[in-house]
Steps between C-alpha positions, in 0.01 A plus 500: 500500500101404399498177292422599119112348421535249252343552156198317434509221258259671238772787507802282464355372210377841325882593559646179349220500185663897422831331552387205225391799281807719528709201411290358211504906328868437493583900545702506794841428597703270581551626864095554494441128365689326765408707771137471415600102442644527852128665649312278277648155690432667828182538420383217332671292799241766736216377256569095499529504886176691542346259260620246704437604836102555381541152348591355871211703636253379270627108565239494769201592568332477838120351548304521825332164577154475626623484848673776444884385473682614231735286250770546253418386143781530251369695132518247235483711136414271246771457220757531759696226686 
């Protein structure tokens, strides 16, 4: 069986803000609510680790030396830390 592509970030979070919206109109049901309750965990968890995992990338940031080596330099945001 082919592995099932995994949704990109910016999609996982267009699905969870119509999930936000649904909820906040306060129209459906109570099996809609808590299933959409359900979806909207899953994919706000999707949406933190993405965060997260671009976080980690962005924690370092490579620079070539004169001589040509290359060295690890962790990112330093001001405000943070």
């Amino acid at each position: 069986m082919p592995r099932r592509k995994e949704a990109s970030f910016e999609k996982n979070l267009q699905d969870l803000e119509q999930i936000v919206e649904r909820l906040e109109n306060g129209e459906a049901g109570l099996d809609e609510i808590m299933a959409d309750y359900t979806k909207g965990i899953e994919l706000s968890g999707k949406c933190l680790e993405a965060l997260k995992k671009a976080e980690q990338q962005m924690d370092i940031l490579l620079q070539v030396s004169p001589d040509g080596s290359v060295t690890e330099q962790e990112l330093v945001i001001e405000g943070e830390q």
